[in-house]
Backbone as a ProteinNet text record, in pm:
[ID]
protein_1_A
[PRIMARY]
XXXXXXXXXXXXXXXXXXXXXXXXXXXXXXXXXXXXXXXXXXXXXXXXXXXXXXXXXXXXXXXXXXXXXXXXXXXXXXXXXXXXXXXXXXXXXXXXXXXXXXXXXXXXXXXXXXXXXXXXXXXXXXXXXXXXXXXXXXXXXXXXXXXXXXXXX
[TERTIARY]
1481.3	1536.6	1583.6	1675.9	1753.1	1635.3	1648.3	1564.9	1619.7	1541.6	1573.5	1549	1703.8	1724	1696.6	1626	1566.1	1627.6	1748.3	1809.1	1649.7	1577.2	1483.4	1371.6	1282.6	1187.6	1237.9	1331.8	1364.9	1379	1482.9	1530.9	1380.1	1326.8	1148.7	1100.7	1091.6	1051.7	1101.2	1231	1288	1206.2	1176.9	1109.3	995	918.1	767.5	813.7	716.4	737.8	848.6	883.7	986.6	928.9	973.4	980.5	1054	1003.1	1104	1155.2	1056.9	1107	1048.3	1074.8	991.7	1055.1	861.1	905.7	941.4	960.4	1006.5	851.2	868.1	730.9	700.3	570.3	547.3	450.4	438.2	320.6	162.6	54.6	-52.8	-124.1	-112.5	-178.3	-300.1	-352.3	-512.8	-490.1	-414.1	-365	-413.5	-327.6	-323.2	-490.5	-537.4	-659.7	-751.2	-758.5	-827.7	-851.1	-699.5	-690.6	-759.6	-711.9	-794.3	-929.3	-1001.3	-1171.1	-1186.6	-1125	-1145.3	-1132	-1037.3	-1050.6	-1134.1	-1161.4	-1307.7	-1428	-1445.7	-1524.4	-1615	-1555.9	-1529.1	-1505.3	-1587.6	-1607.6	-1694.2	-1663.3	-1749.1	-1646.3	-1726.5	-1695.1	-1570.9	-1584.5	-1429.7	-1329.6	-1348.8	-1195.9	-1180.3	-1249.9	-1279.2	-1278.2	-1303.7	-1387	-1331.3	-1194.9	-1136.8	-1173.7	-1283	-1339.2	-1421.7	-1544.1	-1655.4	-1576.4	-1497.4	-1417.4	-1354.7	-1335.7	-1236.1	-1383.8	-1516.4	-1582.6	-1681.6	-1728	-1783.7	-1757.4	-1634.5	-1586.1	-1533	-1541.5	-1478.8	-1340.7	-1287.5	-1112.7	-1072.7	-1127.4	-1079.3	-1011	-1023.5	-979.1	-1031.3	-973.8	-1021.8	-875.4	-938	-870.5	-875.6	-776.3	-712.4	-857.3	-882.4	-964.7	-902.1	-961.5	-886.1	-824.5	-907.1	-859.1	-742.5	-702.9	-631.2	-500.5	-492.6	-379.6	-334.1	-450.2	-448.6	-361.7	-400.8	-360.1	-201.5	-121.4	7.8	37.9	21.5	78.7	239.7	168.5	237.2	379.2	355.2	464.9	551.1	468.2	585.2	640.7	577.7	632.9	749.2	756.4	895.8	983.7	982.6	1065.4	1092.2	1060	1073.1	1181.3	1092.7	1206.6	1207.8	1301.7	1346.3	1307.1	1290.4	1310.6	1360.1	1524.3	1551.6	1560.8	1504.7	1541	1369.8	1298.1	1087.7	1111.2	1005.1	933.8	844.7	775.8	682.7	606.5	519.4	486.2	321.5	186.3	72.4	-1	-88.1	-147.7	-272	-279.3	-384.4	-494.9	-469.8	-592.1	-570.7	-683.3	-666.5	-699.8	-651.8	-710.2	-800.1	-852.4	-885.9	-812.5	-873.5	-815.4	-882.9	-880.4	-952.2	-896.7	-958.5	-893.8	-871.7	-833.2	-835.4	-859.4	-773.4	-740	-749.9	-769.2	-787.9	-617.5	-636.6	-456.9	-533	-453.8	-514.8	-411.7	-511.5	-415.3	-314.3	-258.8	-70.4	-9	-72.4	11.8	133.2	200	319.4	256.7	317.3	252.9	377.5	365.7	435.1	412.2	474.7	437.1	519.9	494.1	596.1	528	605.3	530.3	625.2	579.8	594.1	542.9	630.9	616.7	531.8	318.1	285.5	281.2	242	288.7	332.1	365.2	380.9	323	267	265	312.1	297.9	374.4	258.5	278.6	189.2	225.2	153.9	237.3	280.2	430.9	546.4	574.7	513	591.8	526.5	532.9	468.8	374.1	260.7	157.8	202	204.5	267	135.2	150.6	43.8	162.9	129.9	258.1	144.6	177.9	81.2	148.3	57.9	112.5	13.1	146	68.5	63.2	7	-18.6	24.8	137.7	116.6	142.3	68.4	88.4	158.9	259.2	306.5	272.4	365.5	242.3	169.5	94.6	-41.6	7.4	-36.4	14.7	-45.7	-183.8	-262	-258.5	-244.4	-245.4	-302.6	-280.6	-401.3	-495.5	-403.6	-479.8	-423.2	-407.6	-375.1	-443.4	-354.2	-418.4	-323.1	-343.8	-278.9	-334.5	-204.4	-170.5	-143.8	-236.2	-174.6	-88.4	-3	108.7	107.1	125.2	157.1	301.4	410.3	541.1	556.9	592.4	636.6	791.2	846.9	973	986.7
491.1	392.6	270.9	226.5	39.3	-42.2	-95.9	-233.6	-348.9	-421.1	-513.6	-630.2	-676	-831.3	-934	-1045.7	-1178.2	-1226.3	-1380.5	-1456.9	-1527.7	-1593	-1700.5	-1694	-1786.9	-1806.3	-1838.9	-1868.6	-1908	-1804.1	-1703.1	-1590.3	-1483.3	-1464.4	-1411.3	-1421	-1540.3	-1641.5	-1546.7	-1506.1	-1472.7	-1333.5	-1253.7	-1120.3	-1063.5	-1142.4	-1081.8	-967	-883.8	-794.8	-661.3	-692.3	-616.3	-552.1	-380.7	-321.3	-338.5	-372.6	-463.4	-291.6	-193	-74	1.3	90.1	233.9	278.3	264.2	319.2	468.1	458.2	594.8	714.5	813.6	928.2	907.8	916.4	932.9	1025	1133.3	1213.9	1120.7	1196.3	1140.6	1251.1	1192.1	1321.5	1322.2	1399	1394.7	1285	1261.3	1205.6	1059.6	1016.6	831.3	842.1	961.5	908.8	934.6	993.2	1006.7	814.9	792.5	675.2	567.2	554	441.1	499.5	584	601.3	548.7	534.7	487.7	306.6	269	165.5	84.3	150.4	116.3	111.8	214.7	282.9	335.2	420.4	472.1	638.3	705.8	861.1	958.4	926.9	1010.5	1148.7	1270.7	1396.1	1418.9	1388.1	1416.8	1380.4	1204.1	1188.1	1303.2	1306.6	1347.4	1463.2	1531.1	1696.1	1784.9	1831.9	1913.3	2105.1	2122.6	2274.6	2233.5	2080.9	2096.2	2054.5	1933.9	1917.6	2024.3	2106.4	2299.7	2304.6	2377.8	2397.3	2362	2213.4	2196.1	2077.9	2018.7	1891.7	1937.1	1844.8	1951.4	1903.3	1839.1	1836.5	1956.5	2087.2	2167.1	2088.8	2028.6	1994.1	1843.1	1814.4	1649.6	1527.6	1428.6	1351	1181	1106.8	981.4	891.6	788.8	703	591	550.1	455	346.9	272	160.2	197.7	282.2	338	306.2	380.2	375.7	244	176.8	31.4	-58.9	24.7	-68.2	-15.6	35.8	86.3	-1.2	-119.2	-198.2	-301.3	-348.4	-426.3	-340	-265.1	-130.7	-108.8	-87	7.2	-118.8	-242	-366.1	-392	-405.8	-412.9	-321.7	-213.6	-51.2	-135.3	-184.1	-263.4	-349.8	-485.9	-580	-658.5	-777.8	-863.2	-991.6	-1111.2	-1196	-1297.8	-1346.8	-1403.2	-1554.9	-1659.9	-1798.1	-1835.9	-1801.6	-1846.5	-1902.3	-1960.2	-2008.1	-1936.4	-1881.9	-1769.5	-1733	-1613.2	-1549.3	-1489.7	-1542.7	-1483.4	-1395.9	-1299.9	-1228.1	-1306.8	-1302.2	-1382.1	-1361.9	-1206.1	-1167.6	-1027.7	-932.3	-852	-851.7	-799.4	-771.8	-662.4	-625.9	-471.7	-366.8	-322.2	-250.9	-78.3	-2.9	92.6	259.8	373	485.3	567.7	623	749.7	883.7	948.4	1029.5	1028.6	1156.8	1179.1	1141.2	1131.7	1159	1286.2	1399.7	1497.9	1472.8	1512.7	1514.3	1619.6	1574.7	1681.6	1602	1563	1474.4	1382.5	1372.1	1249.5	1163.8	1036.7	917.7	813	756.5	645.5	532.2	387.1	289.1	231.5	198.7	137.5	-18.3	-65.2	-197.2	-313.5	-326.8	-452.9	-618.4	-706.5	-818.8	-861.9	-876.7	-849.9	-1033.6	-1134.1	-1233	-1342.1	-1495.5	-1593.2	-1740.9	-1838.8	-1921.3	-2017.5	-2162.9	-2199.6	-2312	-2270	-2363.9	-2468.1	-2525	-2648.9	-2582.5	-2613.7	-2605.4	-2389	-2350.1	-2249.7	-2162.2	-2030.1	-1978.2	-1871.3	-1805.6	-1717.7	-1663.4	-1462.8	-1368.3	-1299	-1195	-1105.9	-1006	-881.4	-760.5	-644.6	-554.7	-461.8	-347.2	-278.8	-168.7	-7.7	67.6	171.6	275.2	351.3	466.8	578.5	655.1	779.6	883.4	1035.1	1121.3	1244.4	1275	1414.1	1507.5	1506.4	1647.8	1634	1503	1460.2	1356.2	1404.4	1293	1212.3	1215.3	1082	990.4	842.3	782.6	795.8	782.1	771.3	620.2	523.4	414.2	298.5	240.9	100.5	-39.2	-73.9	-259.4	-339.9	-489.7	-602.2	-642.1	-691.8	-764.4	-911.5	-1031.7	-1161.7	-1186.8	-1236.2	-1302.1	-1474.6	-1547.5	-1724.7	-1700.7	-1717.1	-1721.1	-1868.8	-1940.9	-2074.9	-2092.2	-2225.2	-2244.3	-2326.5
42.4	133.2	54	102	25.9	59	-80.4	-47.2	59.4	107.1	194.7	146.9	150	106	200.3	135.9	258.5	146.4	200.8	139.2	120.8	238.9	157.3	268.8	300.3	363.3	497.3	529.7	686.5	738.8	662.3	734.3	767.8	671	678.2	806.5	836.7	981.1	1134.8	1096.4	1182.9	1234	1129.9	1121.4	1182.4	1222.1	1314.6	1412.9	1382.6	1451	1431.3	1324.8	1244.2	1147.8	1137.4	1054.1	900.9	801.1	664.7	651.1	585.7	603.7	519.8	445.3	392	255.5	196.9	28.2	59.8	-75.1	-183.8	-199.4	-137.1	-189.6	-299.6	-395.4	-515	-485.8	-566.5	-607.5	-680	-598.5	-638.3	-751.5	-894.7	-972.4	-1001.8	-1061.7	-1069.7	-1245.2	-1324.5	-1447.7	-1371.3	-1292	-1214.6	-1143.2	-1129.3	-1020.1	-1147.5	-1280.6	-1382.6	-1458.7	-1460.4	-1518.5	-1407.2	-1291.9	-1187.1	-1206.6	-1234	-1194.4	-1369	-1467.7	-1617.7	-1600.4	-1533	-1497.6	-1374.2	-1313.3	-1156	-1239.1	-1280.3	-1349	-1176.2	-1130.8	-1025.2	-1020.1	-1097.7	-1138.8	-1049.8	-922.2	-837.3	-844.1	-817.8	-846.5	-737.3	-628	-553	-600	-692.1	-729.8	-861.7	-960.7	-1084.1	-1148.1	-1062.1	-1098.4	-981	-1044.7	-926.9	-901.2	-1022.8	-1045.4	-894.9	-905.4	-824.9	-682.5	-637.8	-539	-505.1	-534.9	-466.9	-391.2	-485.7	-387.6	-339.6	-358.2	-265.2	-190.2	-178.5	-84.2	33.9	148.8	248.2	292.6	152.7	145.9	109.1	13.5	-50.9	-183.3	-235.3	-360.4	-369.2	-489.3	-483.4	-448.5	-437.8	-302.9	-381.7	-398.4	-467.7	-407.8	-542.2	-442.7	-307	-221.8	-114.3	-219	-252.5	-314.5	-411.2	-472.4	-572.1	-456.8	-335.8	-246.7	-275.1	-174.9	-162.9	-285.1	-425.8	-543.9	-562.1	-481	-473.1	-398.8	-316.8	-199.4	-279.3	-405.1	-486.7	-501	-569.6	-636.7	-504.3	-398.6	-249.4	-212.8	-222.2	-119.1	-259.2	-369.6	-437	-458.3	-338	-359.2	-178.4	-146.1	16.8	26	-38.8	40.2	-142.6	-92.8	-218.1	-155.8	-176.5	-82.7	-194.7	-193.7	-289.6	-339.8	-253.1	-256.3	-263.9	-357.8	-300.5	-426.2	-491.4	-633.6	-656.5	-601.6	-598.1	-513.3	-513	-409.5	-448.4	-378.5	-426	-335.6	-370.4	-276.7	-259.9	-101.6	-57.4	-30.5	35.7	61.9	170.5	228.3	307.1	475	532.5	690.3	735.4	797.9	871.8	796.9	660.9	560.4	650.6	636	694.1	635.7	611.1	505.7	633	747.4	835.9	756	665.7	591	449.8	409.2	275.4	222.7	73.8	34.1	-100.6	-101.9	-141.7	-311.9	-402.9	-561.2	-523.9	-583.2	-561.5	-403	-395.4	-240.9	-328.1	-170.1	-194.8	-87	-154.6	-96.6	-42.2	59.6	79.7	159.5	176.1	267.4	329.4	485.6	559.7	589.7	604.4	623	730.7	793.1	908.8	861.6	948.4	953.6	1048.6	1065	1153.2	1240.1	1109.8	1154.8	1052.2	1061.6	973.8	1061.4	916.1	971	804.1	849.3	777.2	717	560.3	519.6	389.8	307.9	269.6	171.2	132.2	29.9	69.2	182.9	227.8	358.6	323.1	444.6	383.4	527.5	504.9	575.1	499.4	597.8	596.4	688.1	725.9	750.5	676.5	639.4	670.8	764.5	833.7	732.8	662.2	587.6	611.1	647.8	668.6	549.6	517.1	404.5	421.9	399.1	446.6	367.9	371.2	310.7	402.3	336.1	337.1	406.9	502.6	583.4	689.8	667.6	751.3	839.4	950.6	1076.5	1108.3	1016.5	1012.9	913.6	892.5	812.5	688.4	584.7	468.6	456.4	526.1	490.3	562.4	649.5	710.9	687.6	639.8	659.9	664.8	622.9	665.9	536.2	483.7	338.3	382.4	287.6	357	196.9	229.3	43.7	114	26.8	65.9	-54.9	4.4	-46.4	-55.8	-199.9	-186.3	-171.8	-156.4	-138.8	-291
[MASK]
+++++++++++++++++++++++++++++++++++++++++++++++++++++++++++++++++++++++++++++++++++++++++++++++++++++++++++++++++++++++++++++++++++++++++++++++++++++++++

């Protein structure tokens, strides 16, 4: 999908309740979920050990950690939108983060994300960007939450 251009913070404003719009699939490999459990230090046998996850998890194989998704928000939200007139832009913090679904290794992954609200704070604004997770296939989410960013002017 095209990225979506925001000239600046006013036009943003305009957006609640708007879909900004939808990354690009990426494959989830057992290589990226090897490297995030080296960096968590986060080596439980479902993400890790796909001989013992075949048989005895009751995904049938082994399955990305949540937070690992979660740590894709950055990456899908700049495959999203642009927003071109800020000074900068920080992550603030999370909402009602929650996993429904597994995302299985060999999955494709992607995120849609909404404008859920804004308010306006000094030298810019606080968004709250509802992002959903989804895998391939599965008609259930992999992962929903609410991303807060403080965008300056």
């Amino acid at each position: 999908m095209a990225k979506r251009i925001i000239e600046d913070l006013e036009e943003l404003k305009t957006m609640v309740g708007q879909e900004i719009g939808v990354s690009d699939w990426i494959k989830v490999t057992q290589e990226r979920v090897n490297t995030f459990a080296e960096a968590t230090g986060d080596h439980q046998w479902i993400h890790v050990d796909p001989e013992r996850a075949k048989k005895e998890s009751p995904y049938g194989g082994p399955i990305a950690h949540g937070y690992l998704t979660m740590s894709l928000a950055p990456y899908f939200l700049q495959q999203i939108m642009e927003i071109k007139k800020k000074r900068m832009g920080v992550n603030y913090g999370l909402n009602k983060v929650r996993f429904p679904a597994p995302v299985p290794v060999g999955g494709k992954l992607r995120m849609k994300a909404e404008v859920a609200e804004i308010e306006e704070i000094k030298g810019g604004i606080q968004i709250v960007i509802k992002m959903t997770f989804e895998v391939e296939g599965q008609e259930k989410p992999c992962c929903i939450a609410e991303a807060i960013y403080r965008y300056y002017s």
